[in-house]
GUROKE-194213 format. One record per atom (N, C-alpha, C): y, x, z; residue in three letters. Coordinates in steps of 0.2 Angstrom, whole numbers, plus 5000, padded with zeros to 4 digits. Layout:
N
YXZALA...
***
This chain:
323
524254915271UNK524554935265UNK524354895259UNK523654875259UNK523254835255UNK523654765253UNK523654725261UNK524054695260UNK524754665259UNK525154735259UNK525754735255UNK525654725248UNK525154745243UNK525254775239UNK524854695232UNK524654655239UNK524354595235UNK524854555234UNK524554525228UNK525154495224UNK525754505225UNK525754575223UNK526554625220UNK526854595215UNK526554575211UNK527054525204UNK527454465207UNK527154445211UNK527554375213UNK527954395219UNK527754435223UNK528354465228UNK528854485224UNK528954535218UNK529354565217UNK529854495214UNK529554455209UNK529854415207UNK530354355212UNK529854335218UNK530354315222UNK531054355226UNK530754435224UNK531354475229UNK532054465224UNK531954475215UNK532454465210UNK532754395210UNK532354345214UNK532554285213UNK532754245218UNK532954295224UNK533254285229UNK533954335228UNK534054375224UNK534454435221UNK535154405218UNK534654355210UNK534954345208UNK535454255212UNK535054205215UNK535354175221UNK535954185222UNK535854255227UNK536454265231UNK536954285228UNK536954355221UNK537454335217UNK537854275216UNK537454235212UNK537554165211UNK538054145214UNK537754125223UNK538154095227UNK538854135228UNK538954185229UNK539454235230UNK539954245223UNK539654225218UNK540254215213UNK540554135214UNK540154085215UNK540454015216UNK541054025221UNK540754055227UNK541354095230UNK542054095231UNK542054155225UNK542454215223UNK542354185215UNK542854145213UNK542954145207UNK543454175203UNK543754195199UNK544054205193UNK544554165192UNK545054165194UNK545654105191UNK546354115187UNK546454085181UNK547154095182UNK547654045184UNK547854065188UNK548554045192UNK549053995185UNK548953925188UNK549353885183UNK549953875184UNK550253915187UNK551053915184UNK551153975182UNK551753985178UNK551954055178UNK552454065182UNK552454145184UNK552954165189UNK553354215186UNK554054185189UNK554654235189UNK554654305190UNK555054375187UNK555054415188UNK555654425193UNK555754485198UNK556154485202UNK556254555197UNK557054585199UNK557254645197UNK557354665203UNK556954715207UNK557354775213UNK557654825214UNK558254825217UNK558454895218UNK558954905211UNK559354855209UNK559654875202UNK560354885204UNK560754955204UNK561354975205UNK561854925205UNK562354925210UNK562754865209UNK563254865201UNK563254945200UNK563754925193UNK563354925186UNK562854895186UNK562254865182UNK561954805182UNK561854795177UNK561554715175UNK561054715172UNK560654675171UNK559854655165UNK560354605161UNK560354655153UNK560254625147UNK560354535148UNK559454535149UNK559354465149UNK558854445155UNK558654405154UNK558254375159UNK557554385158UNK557054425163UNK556354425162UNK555754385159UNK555554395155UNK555054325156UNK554454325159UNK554254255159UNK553954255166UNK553354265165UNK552954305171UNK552054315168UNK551454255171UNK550954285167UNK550554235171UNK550054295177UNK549754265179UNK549154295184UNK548654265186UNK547954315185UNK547354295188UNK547054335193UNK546854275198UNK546854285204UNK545754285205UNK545654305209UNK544754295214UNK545054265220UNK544754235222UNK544854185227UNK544354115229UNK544054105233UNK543954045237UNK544053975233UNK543853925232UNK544053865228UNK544553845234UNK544253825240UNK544753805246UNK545453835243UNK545553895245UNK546053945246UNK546453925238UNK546253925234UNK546653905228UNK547153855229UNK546853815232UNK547053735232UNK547853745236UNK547653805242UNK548253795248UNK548953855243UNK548753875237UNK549253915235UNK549853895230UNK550453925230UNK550953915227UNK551453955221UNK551853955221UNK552354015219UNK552454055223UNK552754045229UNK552854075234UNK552354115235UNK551554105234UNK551154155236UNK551154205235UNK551654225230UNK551554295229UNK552254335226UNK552254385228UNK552854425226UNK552854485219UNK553454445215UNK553154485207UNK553954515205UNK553854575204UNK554354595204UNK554354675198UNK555054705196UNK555154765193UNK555554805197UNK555354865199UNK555454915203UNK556254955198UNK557154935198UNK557454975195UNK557755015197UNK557455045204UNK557855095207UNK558055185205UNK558555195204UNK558855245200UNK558755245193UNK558855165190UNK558855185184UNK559655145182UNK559855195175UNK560355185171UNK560355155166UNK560855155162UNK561055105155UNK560455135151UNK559955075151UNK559355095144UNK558955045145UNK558355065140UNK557955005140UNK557155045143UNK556955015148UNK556355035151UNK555754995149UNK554955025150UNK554254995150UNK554354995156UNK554354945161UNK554154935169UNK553654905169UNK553054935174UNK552554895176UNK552754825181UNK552354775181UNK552454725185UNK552054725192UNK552354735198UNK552154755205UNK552054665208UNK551654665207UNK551154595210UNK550754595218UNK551154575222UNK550954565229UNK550854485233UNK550154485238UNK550154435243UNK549954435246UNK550154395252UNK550054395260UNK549254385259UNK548954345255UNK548354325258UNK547954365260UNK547454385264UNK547054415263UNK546554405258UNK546354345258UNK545954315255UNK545954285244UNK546254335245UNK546754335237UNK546654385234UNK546554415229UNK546554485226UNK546754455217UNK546954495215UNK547554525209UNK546954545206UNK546854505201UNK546254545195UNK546654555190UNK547154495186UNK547454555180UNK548254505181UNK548754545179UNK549354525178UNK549454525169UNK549754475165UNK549954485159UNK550554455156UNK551054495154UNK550954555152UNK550854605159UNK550354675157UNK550454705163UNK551254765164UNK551554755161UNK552354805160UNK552654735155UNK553354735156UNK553854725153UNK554454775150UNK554654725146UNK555354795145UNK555954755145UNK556454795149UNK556954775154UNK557754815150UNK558354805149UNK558554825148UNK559254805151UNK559354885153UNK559954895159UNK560554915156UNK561054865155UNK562054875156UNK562454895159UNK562954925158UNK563454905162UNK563654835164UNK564054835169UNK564354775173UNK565054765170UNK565154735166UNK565954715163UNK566254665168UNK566754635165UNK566954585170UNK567454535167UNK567654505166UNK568354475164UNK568554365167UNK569354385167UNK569254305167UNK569054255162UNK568954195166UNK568954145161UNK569154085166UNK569554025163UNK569653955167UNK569153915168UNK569253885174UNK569153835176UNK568953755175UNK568553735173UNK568753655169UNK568353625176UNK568653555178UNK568153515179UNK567753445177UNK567253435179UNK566853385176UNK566653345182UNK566653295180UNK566253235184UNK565753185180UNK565253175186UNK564553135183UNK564853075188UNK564653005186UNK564752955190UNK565452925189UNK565352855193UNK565952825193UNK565952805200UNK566752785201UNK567052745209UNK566652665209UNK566952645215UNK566852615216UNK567152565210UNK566852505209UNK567152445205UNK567752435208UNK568352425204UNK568952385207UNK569252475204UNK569152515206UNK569252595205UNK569152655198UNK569752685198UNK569452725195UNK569752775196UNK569652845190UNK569652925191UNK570252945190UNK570952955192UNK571652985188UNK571453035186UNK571253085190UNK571053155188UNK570953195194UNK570553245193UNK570353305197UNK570953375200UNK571153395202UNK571453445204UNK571053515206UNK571153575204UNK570753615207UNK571253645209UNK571053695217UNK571253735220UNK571553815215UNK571053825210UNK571053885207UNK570853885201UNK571253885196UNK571253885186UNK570853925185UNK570753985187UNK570354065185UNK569954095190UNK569454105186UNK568854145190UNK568854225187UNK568554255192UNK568154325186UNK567554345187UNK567154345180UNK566554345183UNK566254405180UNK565854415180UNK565554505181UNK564754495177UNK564654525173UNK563754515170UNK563854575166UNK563154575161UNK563354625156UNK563754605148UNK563954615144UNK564454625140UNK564054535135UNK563554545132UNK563154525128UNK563354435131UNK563154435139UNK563354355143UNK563854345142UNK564354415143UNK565054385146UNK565354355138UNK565054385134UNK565454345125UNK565254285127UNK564654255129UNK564654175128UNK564854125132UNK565254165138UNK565654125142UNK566154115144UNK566454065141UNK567254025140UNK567654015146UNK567053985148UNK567353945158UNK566953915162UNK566953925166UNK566553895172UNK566653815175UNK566453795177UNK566453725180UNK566553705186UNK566953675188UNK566753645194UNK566553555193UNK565953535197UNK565553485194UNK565653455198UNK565953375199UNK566053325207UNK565553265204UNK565253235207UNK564753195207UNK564953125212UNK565053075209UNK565253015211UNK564752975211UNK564452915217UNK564052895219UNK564152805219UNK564752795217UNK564952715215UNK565152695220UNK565352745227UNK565552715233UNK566452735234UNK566352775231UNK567352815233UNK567552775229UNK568252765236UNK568752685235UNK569652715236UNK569352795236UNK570052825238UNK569952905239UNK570552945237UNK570653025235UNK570353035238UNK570053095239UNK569553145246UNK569553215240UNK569553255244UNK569553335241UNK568753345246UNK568453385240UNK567753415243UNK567653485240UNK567153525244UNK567253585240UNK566453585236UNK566453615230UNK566153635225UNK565853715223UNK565253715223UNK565153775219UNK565253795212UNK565753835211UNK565653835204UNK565153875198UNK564953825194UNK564353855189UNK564453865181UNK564053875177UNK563953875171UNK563953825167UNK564353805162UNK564153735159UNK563353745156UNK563153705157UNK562553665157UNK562353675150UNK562653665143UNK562453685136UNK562553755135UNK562753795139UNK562453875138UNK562153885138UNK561453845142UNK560753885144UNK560653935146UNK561153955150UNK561154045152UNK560854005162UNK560554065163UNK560454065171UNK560954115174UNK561254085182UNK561754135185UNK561354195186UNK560854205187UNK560454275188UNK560654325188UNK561154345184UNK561554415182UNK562054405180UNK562554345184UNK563154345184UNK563454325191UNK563854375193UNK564354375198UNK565054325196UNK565054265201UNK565954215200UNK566054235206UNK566754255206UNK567154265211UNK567854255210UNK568054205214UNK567554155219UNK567054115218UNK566454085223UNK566154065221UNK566053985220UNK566953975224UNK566853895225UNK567553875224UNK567753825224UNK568453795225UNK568453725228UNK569153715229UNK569153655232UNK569453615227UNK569053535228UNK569453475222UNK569853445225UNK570253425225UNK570653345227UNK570353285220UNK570153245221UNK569753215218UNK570253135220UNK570753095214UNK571153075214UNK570952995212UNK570752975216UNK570552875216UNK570852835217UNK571052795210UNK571652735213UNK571352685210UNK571452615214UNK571452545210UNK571652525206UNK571252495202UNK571352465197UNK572152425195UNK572352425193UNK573052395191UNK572852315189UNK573052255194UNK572952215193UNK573352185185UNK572952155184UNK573252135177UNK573552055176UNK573852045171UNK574251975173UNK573551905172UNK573751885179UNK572851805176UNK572951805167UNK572351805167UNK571851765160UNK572251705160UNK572651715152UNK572951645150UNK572551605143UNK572451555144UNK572051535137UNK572551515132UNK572251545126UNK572751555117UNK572551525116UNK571851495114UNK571651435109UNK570951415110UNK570951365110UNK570451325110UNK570051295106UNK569651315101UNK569251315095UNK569051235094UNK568451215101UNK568451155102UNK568351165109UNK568051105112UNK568251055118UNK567751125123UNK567251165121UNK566951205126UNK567151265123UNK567351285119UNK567551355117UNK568251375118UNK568251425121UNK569251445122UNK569151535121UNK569651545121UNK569951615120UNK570651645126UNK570451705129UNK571151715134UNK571151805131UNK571851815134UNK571851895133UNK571751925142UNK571551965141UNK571652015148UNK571852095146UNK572152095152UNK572552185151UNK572152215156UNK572052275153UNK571552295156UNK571652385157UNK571452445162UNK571552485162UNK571152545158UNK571052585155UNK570752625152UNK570452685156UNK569952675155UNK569452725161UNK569052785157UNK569152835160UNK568852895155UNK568352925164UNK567852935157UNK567052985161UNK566853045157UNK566253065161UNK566253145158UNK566853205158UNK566653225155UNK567053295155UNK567053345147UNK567453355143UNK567353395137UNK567453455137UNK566853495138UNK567053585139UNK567553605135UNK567653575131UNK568253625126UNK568853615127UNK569153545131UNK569753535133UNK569653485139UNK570253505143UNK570453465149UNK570953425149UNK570953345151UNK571353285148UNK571953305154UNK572653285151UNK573153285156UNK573253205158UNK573253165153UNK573553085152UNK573253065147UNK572952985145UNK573052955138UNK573652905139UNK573652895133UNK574452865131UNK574352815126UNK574252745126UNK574452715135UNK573852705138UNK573852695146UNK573252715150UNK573152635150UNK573252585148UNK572852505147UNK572752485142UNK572452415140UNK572352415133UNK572352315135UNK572452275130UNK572352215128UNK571752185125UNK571452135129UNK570852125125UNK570652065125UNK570752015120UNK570651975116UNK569651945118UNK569551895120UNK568751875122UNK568851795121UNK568251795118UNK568251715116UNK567351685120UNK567351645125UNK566751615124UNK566851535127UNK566151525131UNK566251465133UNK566751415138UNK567251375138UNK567951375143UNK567551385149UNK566951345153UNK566851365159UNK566751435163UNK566351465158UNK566351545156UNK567151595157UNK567451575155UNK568251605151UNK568351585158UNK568651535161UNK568851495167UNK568851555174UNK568151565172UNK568051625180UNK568051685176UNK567751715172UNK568351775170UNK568651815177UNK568251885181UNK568751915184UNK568851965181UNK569652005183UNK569852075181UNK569352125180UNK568852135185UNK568352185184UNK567852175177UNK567852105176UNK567252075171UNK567252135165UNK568052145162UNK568052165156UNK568352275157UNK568052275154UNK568352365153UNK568152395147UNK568852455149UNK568752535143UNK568352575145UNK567952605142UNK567752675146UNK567652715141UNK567852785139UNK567952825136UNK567552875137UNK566952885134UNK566752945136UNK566753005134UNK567053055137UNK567353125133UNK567053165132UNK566353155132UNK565853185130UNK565653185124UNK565853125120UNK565953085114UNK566553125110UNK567253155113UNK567853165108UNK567553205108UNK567853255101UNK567553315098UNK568553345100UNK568953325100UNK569653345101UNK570153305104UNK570553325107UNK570953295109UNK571553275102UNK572053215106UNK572553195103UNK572453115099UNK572353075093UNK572453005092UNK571753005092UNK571552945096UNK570652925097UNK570752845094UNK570152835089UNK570252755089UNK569752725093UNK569952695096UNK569552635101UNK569052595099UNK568252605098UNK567852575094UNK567552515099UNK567452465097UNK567152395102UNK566552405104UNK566152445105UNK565552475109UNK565852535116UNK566352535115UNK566752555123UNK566952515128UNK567052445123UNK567352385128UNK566652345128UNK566752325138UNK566352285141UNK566452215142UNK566152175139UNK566152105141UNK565552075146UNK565752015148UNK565151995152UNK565051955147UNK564151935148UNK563451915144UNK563751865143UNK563751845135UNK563951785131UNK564851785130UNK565151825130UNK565751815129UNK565851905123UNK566351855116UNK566451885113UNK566951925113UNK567051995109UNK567351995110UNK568052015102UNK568451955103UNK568751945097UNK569352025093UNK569752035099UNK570252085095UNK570552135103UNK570752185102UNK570952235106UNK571552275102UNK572052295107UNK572652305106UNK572952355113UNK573052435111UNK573152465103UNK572452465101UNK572352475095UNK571752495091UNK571752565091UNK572252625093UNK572052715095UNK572452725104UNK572452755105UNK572752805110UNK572952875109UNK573152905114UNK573252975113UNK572852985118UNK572553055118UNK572153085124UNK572653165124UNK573153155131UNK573553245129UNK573053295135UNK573253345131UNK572753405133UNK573253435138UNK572753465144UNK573153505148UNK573553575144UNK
***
């Protein structure tokens, strides 16, 4: 007993400082983290003839966990959601229900820890169809027009959405290889400047089909030389076809009128000489018009190849007719 008792000061002091150690070690561990993404909320169990107002915002979360274990986690790692089972048109405090697989994972604080959610009815109404395309054909080619299967959709959200949505889209993406018509089908979405998410809107239908309308270019009559300024400089006209890109939500193109244009280029004669049909182009982009109907033709639409001028263009407007 005696010699338990001998140099008790430094026993005890070593047993606190092997105490505090282990702590230590065990918090390195088990650290304290917050989760650098934010996560999405999920809405469950919300009546089919009801909608979310709006869209949740996203929370963050701090996790305990292993440094390893951190490293191997995602979004997916967990499931974050609002319970809206049996609830009606109003606006609720919902607690946020945070779950995951890991075992090696625990939930120390969610924030916010509740949101407020606010439940609609489900209205509905139609709206048209527009479409748009990114991309151009193949060189030599260009775009007539799109066809869609179906002009009208109906789509289904709470009231507040449905005022801000005009028309839905169907979006065709060209790759610079299509040399000829092909119909493909498309999901239809939101235009892109609404900044609304589909989350709480139903389109039905959810797709359509396009027939997507590519023809060759309309060979134009050979490059004749006008004038010759001096012994290395010349001038020719080339006719050329008017090619339109983009797509303007607010109207959908039937025809421009006239679909070529004339254009005047002046450079070096050996230059001028070889001049091919593709060398020179229109392209209109309709993301640019604010309206349909007389558009004037500004010379930063037209393409020349490097070092050739370009002197005059004819007509100076067109028409753009509206479906």
């Amino acid at each position: 007993m005696k010699s338990l008792l001998n140099n008790w000061q430094l026993k005890l002091l070593a047993f606190f400082t092997a105490a505090l150690l282990w702590m230590f070690v065990v918090g390195i561990e088990n650290t304290v983290y917050l989760f650098p993404e934010s996560l999405e909320v999920k809405a469950l169990d919300l009546g089919k003839t009801l909608s979310m107002q709006e869209k949740i915002s996203p929370i963050k979360l701090y996790i305990r966990t292993e440094g390893d274990i951190k490293k191997t986690l995602n979004k997916n790692s967990f499931d974050v959601s609002v319970d809206l089972a049996g609830k009606q048109s109003g606006t609720y405090d919902l607690p946020v229900l945070v779950s995951t697989s890991n075992p090696k994972v625990s939930i120390v604080k969610v924030d916010p820890a509740t949101v407020k959610v606010t439940v609609v009815p489900v209205m509905e109404k139609q709206v048209k169809v527009t479409t748009k395309v990114k991309g151009i054909p193949l060189k030599g080619y260009h775009l007539e027009n799109i066809e869609s299967t179906i002009d009208e959709v109906n789509i289904k959200a709470g009231q507040s959405m449905l005022d801000k949505i005009q028309q839905i889209e169907a979006v065709i993406t060209l790759n610079g290889t299509e040399d000829t018509t092909f119909k493909q089908t498309v999901a239809l979405t939101l235009p892109e400047n609404l900044g609304l998410t589909s989350e709480n809107l139903t389109i039905e239908p959810e797709s359509t089909e396009l027939r997507v309308n590519i023809i060759a270019d309309e060979l134009p009559s050979p490059p004749t030389q006008e004038t010759q300024e001096t012994s290395n400089t010349s001038q020719t006209s080339v006719i050329v076809p008017i090619v339109l890109s983009g797509a303007n939500p607010d109207f959908e193109v039937e025809k421009i009128t006239p679909s070529t244009m004339q254009i005047t280029i002046e450079g070096d004669t050996e230059v001028i000489q070889k001049i091919q049909y593709n060398d020179v182009g229109v392209l209109i982009d309709l993301t640019e018009i604010t309206k349909p109907g007389e558009i004037q033709i500004l010379a930063e639409w037209i393409t020349v190849p490097e070092g050739v001028k370009i002197k005059d263009w004819s007509p100076r407007t067109v028409i753009i007719n509206e479906k």
